[in-house]
N, C-alpha and C positions, 0 to 999 in steps of 0.2 A: 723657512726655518727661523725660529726666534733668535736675537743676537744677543750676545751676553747680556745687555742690560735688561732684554725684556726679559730672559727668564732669571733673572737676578728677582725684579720684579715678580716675575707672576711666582716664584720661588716666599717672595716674602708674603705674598698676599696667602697664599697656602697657608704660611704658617702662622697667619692673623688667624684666619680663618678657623685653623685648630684650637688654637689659642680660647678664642672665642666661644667655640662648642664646648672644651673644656670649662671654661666660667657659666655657660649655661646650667651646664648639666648639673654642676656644685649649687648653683641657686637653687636648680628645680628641684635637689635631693633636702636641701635644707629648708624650701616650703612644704616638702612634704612632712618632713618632721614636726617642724610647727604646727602642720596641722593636726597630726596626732598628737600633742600636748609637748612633745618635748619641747623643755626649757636651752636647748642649742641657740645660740646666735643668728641674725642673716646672714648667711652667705654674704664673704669679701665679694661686692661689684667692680666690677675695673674700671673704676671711673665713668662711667656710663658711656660711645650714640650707637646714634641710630643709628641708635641705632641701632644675628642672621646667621644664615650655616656661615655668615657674615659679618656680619658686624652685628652689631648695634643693638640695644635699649637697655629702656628701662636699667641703665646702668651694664648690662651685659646683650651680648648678639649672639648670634649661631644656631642654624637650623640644628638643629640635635635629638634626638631620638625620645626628649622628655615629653613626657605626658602631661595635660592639663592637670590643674589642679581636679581628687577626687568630688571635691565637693559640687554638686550643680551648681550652676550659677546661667543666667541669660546673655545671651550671646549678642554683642554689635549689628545694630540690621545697616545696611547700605543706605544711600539715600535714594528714597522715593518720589522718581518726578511727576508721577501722580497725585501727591499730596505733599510736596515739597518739605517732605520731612527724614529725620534722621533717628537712629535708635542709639541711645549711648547705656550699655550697661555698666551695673556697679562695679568695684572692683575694689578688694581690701589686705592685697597683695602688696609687699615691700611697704615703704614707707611713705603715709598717705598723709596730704595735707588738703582736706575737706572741701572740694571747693563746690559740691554739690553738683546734679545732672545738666547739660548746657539745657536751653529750649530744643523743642523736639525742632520746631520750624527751621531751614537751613535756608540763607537768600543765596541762590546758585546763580544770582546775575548780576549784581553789583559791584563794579571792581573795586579791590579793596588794598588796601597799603598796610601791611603791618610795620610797625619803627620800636626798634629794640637803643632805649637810651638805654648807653650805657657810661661807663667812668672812661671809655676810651672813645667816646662818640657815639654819633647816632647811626646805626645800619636798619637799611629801610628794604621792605622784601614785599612786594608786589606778590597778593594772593593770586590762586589759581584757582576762584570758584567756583566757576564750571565742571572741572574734574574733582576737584575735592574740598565739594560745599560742605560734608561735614566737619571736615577737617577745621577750614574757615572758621566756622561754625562754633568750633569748640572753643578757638584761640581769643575771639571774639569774645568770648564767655568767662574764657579766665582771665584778659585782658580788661576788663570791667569788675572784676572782684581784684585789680590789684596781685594779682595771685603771682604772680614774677620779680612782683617787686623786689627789690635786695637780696634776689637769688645769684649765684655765682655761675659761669659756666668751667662744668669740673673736669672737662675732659677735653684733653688733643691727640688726636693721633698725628705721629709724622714720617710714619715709616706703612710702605702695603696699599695704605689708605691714605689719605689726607682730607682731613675734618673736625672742624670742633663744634664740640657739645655741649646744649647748655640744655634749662629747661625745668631740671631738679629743686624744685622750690626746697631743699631742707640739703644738699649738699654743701659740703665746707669745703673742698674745694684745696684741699692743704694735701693733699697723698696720704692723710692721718684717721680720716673717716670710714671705715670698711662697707658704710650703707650708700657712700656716695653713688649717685647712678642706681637708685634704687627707688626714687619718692616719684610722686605721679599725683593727681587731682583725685584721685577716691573712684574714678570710672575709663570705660577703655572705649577706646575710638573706632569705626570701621576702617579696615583699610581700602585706601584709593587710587584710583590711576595708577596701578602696578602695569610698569612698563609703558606707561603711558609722556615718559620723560626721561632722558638720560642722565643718569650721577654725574655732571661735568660739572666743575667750575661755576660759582654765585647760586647751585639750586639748593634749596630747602629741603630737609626729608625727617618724617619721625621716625624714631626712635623707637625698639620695640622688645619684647622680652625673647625673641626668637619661634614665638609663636603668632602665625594669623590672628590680626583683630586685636593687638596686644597695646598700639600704642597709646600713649596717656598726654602728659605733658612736655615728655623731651624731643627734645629736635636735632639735626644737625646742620651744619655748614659745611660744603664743601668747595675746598680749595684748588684742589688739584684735579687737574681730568683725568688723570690715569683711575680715579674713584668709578669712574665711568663704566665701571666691571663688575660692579657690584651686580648683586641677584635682585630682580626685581621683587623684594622683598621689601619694601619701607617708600610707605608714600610720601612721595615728591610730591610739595605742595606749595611750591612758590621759588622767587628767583629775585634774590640780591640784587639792587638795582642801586644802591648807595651802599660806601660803607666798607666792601671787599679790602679796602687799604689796610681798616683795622685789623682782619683776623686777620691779613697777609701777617700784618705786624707781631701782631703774636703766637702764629706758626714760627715765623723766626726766631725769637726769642729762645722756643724749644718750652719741652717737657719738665717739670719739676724733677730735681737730681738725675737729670740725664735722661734718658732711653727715649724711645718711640709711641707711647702709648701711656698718659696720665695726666696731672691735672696740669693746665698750662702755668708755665712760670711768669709770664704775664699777664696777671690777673685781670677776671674779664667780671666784671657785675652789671647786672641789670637791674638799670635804678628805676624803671617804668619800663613797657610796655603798651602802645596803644595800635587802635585797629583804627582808619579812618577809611572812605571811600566815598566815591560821586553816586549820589540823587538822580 
């Protein structure tokens, strides 16, 4: 039988979770409108992560009963270790900031270190690219266009979940912006190693629109293990190895004007971005 605090706990995480699928569903209704012409706004994102009937992306999460976008469009191929390559399709959904298709070629053996300079230090995350060379792949790709640069991370949660999100090249990052958690690189990523890593403490995971194949350029961190409950729905794609001090530091701090879920009040920027690894 669960003790008070775990079904305190699994009580809040429900009600992220609803939460969650409610902000989907408002997105998915206000892309469909745009796509028949109406001049309606985007959809307020919650600050974006990765992040489901759960969390996370592209500024909102939660598995939710929306349907893709009507218009076709070509789907993310997995990668291929017959020809060590990846498919990345277009994508022109939320708010895009061009960063063009990565290479198809994915290296799924070189290990790699990604380092996020930021104005609170450097956090350094050890790729996983064996399980998710596209992933790699992609960050690799925006990592080389600069594409992070001077971007903010606009989101914390600290209540169900514990995680922060960054990743949004065009959020502000202030509680003021309603697209925040909404920008992505112009294409969508496969998804990877679902279930292939548990949501604990220092792992990495993208961000997604609450639909398969959906993530772009957001990501999250997470801090706390009790996250470890989340649906294998957002690939885990590396593991904090430097750097955990800083988000500690700005979980603590907390949420802009209070509550559990928004942009953090100790501002988090990412002043570069690079990808290095061993020959």
């Amino acid at each position: 039988m669960a003790t008070g605090k775990e079904r305190q706990r699994q009580l809040a995480r429900q009600h992220y979770e609803r939460q969650m699928a409610r902000r989907a569903e408002r997105m998915a209704k206000a892309r469909r409108r745009r796509i028949i012409g109406s001049t309606v706004a985007a959809a307020v994102v919650a600050g974006g992560v990765a992040a489901t009937a759960l969390v996370v992306v592209n500024g909102t999460g939660g598995e939710t009963s929306a349907s893709a976008s009507p218009s076709a469009a070509a789907e993310p191929k997995a990668f291929d270790p017959a020809t060590g390559t990846c498919g990345y399709a277009k994508d022109t959904e939320g708010q895009v900031k061009d960063a063009g298709l990565p290479p198809a070629q994915a290296d799924n053996k070189t290990p790699k270190t990604m380092t996020l300079d930021t104005n609170r230090g450097a956090i350094e995350i050890d790729l996983d690219v064996a399980k998710a060379p596209c992933t790699a792949n992609s960050f690799a790709h925006l990592a080389a266009k600069d594409f992070f640069d001077g971007s903010k991370c606009h989101r914390l949660v600290t209540g169900g979940l514990h995680v922060l999100q960054c990743g949004d090249p065009l959020a502000k990052a202030d509680g003021k912006n309603p697209t925040d958690g909404a920008g992505g690189p112009g294409y969508r990523v496969p998804d990877e190693n679902l279930g292939g890593m548990p949501y604990k403490r220092g792992v990495v995971a993208m961000a997604n629109s609450g639909r398969a194949d959906t993530g772009g350029s957001q990501f999250f961190i997470i801090y706390g293990d009790d996250t470890k409950n989340l649906q294998p729905s957002y690939t885990p794609f590396g593991t904090v190895t430097k750097g955990m001090d800083i988000v500690d530091k700005v979980a603590k701090a907390g949420v802009q004007g209070g509550g559990s879920d928004g942009p953090p009040k100790l501002a988090v920027e990412l002043k570069d971005v690079t990808i290095s690894g061993k020959s």
